[in-house]
VMD Tcl script that draws the C-alpha trace (Angstrom):
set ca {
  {-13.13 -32.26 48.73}
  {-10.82 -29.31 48.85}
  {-10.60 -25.73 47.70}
  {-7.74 -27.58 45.39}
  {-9.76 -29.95 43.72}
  {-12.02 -26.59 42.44}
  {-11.24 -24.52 39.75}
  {-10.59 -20.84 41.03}
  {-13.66 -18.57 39.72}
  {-11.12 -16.06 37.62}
  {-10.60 -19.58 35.78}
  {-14.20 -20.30 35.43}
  {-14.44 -16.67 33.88}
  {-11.97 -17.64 31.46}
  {-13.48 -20.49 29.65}
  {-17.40 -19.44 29.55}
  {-16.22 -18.08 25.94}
  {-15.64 -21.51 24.46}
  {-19.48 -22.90 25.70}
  {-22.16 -22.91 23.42}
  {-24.96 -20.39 24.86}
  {-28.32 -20.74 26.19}
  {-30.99 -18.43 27.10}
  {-29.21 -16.50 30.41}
  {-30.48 -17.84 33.81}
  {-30.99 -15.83 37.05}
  {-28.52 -17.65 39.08}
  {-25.58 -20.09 38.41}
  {-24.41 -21.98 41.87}
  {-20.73 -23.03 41.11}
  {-17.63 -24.27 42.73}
  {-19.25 -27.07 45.22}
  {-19.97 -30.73 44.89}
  {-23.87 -31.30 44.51}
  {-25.74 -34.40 46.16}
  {-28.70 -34.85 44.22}
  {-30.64 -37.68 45.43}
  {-31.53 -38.51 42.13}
  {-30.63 -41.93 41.33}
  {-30.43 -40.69 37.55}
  {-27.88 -38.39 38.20}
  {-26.38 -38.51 41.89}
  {-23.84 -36.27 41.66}
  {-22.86 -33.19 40.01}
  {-20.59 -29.34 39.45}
  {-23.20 -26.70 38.90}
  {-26.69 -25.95 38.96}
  {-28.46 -23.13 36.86}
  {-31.26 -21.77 38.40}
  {-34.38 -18.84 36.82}
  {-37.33 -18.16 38.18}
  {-36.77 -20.03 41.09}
  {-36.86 -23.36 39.39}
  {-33.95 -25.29 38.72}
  {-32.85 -25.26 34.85}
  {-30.05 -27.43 34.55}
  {-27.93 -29.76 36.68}
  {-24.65 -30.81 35.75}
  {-21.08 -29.97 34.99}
  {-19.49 -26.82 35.28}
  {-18.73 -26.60 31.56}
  {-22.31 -27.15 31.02}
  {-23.50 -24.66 33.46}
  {-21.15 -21.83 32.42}
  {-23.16 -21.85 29.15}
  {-26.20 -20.68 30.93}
  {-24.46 -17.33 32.14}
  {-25.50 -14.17 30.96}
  {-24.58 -10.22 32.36}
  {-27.22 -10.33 34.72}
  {-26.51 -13.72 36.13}
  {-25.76 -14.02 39.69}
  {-22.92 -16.50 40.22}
  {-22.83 -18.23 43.65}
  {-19.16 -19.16 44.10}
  {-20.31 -21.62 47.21}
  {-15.98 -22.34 48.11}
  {-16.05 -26.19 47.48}
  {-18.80 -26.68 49.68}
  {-21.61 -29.16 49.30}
  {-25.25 -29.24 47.96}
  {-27.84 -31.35 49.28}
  {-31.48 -30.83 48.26}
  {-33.12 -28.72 51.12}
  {-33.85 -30.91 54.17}
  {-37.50 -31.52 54.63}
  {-38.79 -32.38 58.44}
  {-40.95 -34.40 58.12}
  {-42.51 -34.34 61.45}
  {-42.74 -31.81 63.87}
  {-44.64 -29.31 65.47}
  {-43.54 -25.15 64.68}
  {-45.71 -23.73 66.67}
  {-43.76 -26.17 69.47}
  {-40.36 -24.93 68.29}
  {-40.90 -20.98 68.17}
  {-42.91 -21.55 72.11}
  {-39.90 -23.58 73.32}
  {-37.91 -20.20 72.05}
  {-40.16 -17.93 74.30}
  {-41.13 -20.28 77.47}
  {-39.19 -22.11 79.13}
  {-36.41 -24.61 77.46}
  {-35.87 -27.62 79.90}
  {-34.67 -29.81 77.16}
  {-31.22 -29.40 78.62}
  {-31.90 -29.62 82.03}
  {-29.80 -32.54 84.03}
  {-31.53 -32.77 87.15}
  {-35.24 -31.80 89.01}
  {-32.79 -29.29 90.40}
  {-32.28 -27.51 87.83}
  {-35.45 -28.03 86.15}
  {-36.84 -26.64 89.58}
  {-34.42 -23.23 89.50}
  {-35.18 -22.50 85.88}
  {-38.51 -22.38 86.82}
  {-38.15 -20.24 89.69}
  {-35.50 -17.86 87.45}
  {-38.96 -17.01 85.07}
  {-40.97 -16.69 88.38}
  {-38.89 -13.99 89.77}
  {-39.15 -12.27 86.61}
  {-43.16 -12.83 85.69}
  {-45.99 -10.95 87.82}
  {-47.85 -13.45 90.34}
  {-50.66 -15.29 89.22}
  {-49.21 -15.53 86.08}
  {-48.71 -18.71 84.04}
  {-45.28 -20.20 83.30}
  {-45.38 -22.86 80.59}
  {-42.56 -25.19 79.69}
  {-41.42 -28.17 77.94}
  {-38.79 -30.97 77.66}
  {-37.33 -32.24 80.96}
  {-37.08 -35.84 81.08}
  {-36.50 -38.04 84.07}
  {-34.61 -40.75 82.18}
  {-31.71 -38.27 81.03}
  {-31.73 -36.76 84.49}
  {-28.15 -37.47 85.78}
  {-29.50 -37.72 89.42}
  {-33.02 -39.17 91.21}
  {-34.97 -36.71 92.85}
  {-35.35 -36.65 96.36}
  {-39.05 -37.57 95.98}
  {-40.47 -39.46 93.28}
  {-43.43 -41.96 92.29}
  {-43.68 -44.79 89.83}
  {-40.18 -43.42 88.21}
  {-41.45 -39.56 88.16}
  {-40.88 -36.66 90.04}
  {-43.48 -34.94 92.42}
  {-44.50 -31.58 92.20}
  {-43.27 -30.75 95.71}
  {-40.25 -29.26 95.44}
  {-41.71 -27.48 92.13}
  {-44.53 -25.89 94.66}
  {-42.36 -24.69 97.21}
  {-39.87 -22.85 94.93}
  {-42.42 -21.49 93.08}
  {-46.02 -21.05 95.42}
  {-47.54 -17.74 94.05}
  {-47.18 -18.97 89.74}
  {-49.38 -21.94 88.51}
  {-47.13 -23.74 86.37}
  {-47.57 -26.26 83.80}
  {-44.12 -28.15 82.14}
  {-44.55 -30.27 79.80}
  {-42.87 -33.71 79.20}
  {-40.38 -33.74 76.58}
  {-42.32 -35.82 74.71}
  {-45.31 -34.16 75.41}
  {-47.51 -37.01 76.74}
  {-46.98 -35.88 80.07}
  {-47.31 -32.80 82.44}
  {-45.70 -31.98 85.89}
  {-47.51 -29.01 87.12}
  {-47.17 -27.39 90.58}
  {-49.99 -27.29 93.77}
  {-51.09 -23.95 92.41}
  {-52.05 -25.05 88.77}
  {-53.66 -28.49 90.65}
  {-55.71 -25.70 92.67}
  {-56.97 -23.56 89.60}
  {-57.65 -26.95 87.81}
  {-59.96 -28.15 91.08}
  {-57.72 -31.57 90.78}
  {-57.60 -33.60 94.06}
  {-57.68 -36.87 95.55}
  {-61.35 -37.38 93.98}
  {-60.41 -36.30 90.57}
  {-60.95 -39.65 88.37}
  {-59.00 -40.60 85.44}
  {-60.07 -39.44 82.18}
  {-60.42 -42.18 79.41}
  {-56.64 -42.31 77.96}
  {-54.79 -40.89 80.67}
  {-53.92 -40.85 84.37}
  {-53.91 -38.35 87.36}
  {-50.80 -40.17 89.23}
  {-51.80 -39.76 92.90}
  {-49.51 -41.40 95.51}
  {-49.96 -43.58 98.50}
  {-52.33 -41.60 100.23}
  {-54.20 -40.34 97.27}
  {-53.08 -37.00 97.08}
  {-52.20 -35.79 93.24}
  {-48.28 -36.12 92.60}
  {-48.76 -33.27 89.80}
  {-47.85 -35.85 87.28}
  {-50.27 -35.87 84.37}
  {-50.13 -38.55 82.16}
  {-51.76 -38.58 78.34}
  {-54.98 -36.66 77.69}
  {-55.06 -36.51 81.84}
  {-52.57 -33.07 81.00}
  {-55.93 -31.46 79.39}
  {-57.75 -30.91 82.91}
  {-55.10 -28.27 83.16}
  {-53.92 -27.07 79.96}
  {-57.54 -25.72 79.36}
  {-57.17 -23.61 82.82}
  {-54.05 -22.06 80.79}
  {-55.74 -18.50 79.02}
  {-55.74 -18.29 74.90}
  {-52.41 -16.99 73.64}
  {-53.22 -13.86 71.70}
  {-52.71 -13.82 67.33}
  {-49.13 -11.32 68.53}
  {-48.22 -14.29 70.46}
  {-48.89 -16.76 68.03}
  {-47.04 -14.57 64.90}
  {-43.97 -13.94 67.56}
  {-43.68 -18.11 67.97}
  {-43.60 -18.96 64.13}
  {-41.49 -16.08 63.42}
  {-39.31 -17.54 65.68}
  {-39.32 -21.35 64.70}
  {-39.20 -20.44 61.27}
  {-36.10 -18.57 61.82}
  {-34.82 -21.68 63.75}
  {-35.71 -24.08 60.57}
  {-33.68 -21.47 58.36}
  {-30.70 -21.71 60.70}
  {-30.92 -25.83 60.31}
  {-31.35 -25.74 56.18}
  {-35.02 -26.99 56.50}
  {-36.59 -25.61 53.88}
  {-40.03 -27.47 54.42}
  {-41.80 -29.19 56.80}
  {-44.71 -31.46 57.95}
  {-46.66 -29.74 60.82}
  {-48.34 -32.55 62.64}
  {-51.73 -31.24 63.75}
  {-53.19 -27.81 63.59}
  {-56.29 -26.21 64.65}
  {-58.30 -23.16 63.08}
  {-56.45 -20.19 65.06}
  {-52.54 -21.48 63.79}
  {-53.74 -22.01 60.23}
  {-55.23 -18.63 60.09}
  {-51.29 -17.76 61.23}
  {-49.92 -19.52 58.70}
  {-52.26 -18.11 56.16}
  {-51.70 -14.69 56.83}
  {-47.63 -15.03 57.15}
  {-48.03 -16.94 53.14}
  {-50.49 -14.27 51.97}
  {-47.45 -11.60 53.00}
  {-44.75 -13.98 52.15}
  {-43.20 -14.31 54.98}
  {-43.78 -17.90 55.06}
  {-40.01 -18.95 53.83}
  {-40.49 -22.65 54.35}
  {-42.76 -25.04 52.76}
  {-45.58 -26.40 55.28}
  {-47.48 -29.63 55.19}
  {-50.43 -28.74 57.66}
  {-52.47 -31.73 59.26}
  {-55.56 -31.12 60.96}
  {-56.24 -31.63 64.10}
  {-58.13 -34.93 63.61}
  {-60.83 -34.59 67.25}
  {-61.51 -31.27 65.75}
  {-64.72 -32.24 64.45}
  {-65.64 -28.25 62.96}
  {-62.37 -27.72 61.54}
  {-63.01 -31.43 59.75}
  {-66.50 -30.58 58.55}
  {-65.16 -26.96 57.40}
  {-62.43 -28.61 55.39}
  {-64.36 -31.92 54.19}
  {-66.84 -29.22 52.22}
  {-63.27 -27.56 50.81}
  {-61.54 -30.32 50.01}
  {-57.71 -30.28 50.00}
  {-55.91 -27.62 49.61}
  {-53.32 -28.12 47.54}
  {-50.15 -25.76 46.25}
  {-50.99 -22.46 48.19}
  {-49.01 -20.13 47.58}
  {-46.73 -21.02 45.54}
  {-46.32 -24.48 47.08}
  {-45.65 -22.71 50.68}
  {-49.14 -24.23 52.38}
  {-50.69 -27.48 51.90}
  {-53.55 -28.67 53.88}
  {-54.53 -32.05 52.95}
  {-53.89 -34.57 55.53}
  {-55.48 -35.41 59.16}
  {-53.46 -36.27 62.45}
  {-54.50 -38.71 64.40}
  {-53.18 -40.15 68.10}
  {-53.41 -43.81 69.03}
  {-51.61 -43.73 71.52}
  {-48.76 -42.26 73.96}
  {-45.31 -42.07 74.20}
  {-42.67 -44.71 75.69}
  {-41.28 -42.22 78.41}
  {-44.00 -41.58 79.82}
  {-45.21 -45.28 79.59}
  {-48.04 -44.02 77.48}
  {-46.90 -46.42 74.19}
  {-49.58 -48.98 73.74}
  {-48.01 -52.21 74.30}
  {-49.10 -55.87 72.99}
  {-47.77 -56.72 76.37}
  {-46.75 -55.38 79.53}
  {-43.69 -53.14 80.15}
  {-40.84 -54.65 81.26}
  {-40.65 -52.30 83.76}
  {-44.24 -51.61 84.88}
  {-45.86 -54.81 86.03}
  {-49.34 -55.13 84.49}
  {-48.80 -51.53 82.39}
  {-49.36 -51.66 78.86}
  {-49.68 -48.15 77.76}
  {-52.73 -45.94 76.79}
  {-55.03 -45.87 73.90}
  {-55.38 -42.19 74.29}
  {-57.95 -41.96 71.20}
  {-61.10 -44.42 71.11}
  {-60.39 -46.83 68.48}
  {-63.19 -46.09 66.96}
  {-63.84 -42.70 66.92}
  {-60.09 -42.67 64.90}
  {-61.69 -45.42 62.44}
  {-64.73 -42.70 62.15}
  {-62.35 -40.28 60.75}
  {-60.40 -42.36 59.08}
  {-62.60 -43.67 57.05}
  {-64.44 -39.96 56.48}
  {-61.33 -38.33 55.51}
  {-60.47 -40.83 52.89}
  {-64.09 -40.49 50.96}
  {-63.03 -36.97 51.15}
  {-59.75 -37.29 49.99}
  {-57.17 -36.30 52.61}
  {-54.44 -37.80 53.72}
  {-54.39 -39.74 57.18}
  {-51.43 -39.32 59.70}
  {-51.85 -41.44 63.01}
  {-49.59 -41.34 65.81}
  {-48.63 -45.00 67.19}
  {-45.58 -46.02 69.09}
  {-46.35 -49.30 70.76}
  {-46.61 -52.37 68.63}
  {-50.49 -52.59 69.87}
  {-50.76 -48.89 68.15}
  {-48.97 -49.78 65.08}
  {-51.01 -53.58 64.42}
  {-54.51 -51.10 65.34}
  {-53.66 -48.64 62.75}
  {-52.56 -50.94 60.31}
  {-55.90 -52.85 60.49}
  {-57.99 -49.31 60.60}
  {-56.16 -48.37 57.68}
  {-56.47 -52.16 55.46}
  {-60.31 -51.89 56.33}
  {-60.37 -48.27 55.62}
  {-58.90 -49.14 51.88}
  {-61.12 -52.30 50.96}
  {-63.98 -50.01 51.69}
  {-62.72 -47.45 49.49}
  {-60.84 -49.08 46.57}
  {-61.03 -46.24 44.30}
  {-59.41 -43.89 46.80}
  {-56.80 -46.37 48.56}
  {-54.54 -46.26 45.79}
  {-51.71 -43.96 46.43}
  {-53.47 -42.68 49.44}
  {-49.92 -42.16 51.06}
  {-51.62 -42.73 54.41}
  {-48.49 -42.91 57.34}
  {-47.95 -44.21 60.86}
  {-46.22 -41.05 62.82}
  {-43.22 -42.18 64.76}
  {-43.92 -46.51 64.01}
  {-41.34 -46.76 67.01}
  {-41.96 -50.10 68.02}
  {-43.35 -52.49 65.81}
  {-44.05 -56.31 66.35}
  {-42.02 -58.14 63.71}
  {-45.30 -59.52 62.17}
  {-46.67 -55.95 61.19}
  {-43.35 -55.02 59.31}
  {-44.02 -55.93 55.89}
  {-47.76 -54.83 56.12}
  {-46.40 -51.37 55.66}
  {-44.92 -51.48 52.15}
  {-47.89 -53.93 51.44}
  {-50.57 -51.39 52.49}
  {-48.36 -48.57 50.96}
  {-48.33 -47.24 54.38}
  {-45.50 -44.15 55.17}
  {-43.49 -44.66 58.42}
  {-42.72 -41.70 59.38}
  {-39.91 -42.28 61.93}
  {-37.62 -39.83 63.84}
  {-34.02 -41.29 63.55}
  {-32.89 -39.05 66.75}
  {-35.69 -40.94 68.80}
  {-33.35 -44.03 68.86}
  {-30.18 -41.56 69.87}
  {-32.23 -40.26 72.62}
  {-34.31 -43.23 73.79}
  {-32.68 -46.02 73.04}
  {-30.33 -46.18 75.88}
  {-33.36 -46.11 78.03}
  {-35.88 -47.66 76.23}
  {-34.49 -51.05 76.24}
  {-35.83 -50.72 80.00}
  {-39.65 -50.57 78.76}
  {-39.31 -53.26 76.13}
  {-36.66 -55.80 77.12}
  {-33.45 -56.69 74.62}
  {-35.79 -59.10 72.77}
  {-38.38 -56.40 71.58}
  {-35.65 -54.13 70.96}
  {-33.83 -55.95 69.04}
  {-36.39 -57.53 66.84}
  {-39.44 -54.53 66.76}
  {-37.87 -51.29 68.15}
  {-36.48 -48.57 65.19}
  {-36.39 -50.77 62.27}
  {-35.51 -48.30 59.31}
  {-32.75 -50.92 57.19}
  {-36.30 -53.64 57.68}
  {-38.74 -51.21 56.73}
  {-36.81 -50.00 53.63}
  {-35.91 -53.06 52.54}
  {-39.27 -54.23 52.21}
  {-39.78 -51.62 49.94}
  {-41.17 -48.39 52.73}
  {-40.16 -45.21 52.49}
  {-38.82 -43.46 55.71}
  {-40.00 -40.05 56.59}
  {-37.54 -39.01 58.56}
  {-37.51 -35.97 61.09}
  {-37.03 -34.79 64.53}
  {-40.16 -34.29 66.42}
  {-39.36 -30.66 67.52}
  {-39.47 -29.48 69.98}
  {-39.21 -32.72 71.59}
  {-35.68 -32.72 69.78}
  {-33.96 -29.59 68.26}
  {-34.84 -29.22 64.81}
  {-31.24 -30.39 63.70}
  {-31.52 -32.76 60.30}
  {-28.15 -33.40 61.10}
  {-28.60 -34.98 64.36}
  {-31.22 -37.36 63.02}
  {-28.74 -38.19 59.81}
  {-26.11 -38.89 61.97}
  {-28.49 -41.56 64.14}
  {-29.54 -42.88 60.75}
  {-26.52 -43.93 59.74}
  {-24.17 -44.31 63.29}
  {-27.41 -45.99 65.40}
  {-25.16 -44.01 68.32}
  {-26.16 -41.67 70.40}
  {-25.04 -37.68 70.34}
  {-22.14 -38.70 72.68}
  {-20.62 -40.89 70.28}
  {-22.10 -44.32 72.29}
  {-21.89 -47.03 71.87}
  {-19.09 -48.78 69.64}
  {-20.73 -49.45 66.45}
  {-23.85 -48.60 67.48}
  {-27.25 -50.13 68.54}
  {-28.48 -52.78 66.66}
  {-26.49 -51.90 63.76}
  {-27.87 -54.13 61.23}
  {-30.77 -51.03 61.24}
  {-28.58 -48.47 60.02}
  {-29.74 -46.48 57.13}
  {-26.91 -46.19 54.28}
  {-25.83 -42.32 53.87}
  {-28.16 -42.59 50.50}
  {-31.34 -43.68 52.70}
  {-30.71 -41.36 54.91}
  {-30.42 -38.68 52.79}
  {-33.58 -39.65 50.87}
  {-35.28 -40.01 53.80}
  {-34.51 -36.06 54.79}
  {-35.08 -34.87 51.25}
  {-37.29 -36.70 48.47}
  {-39.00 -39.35 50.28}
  {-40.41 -36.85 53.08}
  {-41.28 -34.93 49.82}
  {-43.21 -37.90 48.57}
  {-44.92 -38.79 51.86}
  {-46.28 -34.91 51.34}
  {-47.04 -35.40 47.60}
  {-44.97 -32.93 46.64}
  {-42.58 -35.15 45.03}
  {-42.84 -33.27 41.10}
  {-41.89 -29.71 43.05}
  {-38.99 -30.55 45.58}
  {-37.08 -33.03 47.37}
  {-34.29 -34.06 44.48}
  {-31.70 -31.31 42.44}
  {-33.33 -32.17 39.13}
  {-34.10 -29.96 36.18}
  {-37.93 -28.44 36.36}
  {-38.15 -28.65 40.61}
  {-37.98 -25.92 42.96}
  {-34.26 -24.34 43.64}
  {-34.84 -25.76 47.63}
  {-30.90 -26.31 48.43}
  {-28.88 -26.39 52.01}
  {-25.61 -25.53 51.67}
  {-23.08 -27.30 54.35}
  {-19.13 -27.21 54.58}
  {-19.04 -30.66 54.59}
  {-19.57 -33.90 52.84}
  {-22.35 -35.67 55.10}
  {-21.98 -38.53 52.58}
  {-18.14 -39.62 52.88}
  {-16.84 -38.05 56.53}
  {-16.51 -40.14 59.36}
  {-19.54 -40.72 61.30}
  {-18.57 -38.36 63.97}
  {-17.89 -35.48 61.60}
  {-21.25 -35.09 60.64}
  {-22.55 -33.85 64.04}
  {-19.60 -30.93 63.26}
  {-20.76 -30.17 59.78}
  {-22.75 -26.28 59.72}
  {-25.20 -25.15 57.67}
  {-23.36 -22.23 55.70}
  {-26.47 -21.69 53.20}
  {-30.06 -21.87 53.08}
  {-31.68 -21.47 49.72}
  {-34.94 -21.16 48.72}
  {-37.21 -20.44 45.53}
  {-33.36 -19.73 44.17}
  {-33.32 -16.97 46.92}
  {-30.78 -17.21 50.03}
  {-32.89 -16.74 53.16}
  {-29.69 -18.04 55.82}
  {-26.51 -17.37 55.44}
  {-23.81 -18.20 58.08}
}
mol new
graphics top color blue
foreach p $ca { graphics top sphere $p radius 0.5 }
foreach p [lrange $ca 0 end-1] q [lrange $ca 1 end] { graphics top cylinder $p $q radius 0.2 }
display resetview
């Protein structure tokens, strides 16, 4: 659409005198093309807008009638109105730390991962700790000079940087590479045994390589002192600034403790909460459980900022790392088959208590042994509890790799995936090492299966283990390429999401996977005004013109909290 197919707002002026009135509205939003992902009504002019609640949707004739003197009219330039993106998994306090330690997301070698690290060192008092995330040795454009069972050693990290313990987190964040003086403070050496669910990697002579795999990461992340409440209020400041930026105007936070939800209580209480969270508890937090078993859910705080009514879970790893519990072994990692990083058991236990007590369950599985687990945790979990396993909404975080069996259980159980379409941009070109083209192909990132068995995506990014870009992870829904454009008509293409899916599964389904499905998610008469504004249309451009659209507008309650 262009500025020609819009009428001129001098023109608009000119005709409101021939509409029949209604009662005036706060705010009219005119001159765009609105995506409503409301099957009802999918497209339309104009949106009226009071109280921050959406009034009317339709056509600009229609909305001109709601005008009044006071009424604000948003002449958006023939841009285009989507209802405000939703992630629908990720982690904030994760994005605003990655914006304060340091980033490795980008790095391209050890190298470099090795010289950003020493940059902060030069510029942090000894002894100090310097925490980052997201290097990954599969995107690494070089090998390191030393490495063991496919990862780097902490070597060259400890030489560069002797006098700092250091702790960097895997992108994914199943794994840690930490440096000789964090193994030190930790007291981690050749004797150290492997805690149940992860792995000290030690090499040939049975010193530690510094590679921390799964809940193995802990025996130094609890070395690593408390980050003070200024600390805390600095990192979601930050990450919801970032969200803003990226037209999220909500989004699932997968696993809090006490100390962040006291954060994100006292930002809502002063309203400086812009974005709509969906908090799930830490699940192993037994206290915080108990505390919030005896509450109940909380539901619609704040003015449908904070909801805290679901439970995260982990079953398992992730597939960089090798942590992905596998059915069978890796294809390459003879006799590996992942790690069940949380005793089956202990997450039926709380499974099975939080649904007596009404919350939500959200359980982290990649590997098709995770997924089949959960599934059957979940089935037993419901015939036990009848009257509370209908619309339960329980979901499967990430459901990367299914076996083809398990597929159907999930609309059949009226279990969520909640899948991260930029996974598959990111992993896929890699991945196909772990699983083999015949568990790719038939198990790995199965969105158009999934949906058309009647699930309903969840999409998201997994920040910060991707950038909290919606538009990333709609362009791998519906492309199946990676960010570079690769390769020709994508992977596995028969699992693309149509631009409808994949909108849905960024706006009103991640809405319904938070019940919040009545307030948000669709541009429908009665919801919240929740709108991003881009400058172009996601659903007709090319493929690769998506990854160039920009967010121009970020709107809120009906108020504009980003503007570019």
């Amino acid at each position: 659409m262009t500025s020609k197919n819009i009428l001129p707002l001098f023109l608009i002026l000119l005709i409101i005198s021939c509409q029949p009135k209604h009662d005036p509205v706060d705010t009219i939003l005119v001159n765009a093309k609105v995506y409503t992902a409301n099957d009802a009504q999918p497209t339309a002019e104009a949106v009226a807008v009071n109280e921050g609640k959406i009034v009317k949707v339709g056509s600009l004739d229609e909305i001109l009638a709601y005008q009044g003197d006071s009424t604000e009219v948003l002449d958006l330039n023939g841009h285009f109105i989507y209802p405000g993106f939703i992630e629908g998994h990720a982690h904030i306090m994760g994005v605003g730390a990655n914006l304060v330690n340091v980033d490795l997301m980008g790095a391209q070698s050890y190298s470099e991962v090795v010289d950003m690290v020493k940059k902060r060192a030069e510029e942090t008092p000894e002894g100090t700790w310097i925490i980052g995330r997201g290097w990954h040795q599969d995107k690494w454009s070089e090998t390191p000079e030393t490495i063991f069972k496919g990862f780097p050693t902490h070597h060259e990290l400890s030489e560069a940087v002797p006098n700092h313990p250091v702790y960097l987190s895997h992108a994914s964040g199943h794994a840690s590479l930490v440096n000789a003086k964090a193994l030190e403070l930790a007291g981690i050496n050749k004797d150290t045994p492997d805690p149940n669910g992860g792995e000290v990697f030690k090499d040939v002579t049975g010193q530690p390589t510094g590679l921390l795999n799964e809940t193995a990461s802990r025996l130094v992340a609890e070395k690593i002192p408390e980050e003070t409440k200024e600390l805390k209020a600095r990192k979601l400041q930050l990450a919801i600034d970032e969200c803003l930026k990226n037209g999220i105007v909500g989004l699932h936070q997968a696993g809090s403790r006490a100390d962040d939800i006291e954060v994100f209580e006292e930002f809502a209480a002063e309203e400086e909460l812009k974005i709509r969270l969906h908090v799930m508890l830490s699940g192993m937090d037994t206290s915080l459980l108990k505390t919030y078993y005896a509450k109940g859910p909380q539901i619609g705080l704040y003015d449908n900022h904070l909801n805290i009514r679901s439970i995260k879970l982990y079953a398992d790893g992730a597939l960089g790392s090798r942590g992905a519990w596998l059915l069978e072994e890796y294809s390459d990692a003879h006799g590996v088959h992942g790690h069940n990083v949380t005793p089956m058991e202990d997450i039926e236990e709380v499974v099975f208590d939080g649904l007596a007590n009404g919350f939500q369950m959200c359980t982290h599985a990649i590997g098709d042994r995770a997924n089949r687990e959960v599934l059957d945790i979940y089935e037993r979990a419901f015939a036990e509890f009848p009257e509370r396993a209908n619309d339960s909404r329980f979901r499967i975080e990430h459901a990367q790799h299914i076996h083809p069996e398990d597929i159907p259980r999930f609309a059949e159980l009226g279990v969520i995936p909640a899948m991260q379409a930029i996974h598959m941009s990111s992993d896929r070109p890699w991945a196909i090492d772990r699983l083999g083209k015949e568990r790719i192909e038939n198990g790995a990132y199965m969105w158009s299966e999934l949906i058309d068995n009647g699930s309903k995506i969840v999409n998201g990014t997994d920040a910060p283990v991707e950038p909290v870009s919606a538009l990333a992870s709609f362009y791998a829904s519906v492309s199946r390429k990676t960010l570079k454009g690769t390769p020709e008509g994508g992977y596995e293409p028969g699992q693309k999401m149509t631009r409808e899916e994949a909108l849905k599964s960024y706006t009103i389904w991640p809405a319904y996977g938070a019940f919040m499905e009545d307030i948000t998610g669709t541009i429908e008469e009665g919801k919240v005004a929740d709108f991003t504004v881009l400058d172009k249309d996601i659903m007709t451009v090319p493929d690769e013109e998506i990854l160039t659209a920009h967010v121009k507008m970020t709107i809120i309650d009906g108020k504009v909290v980003f503007e570019k």
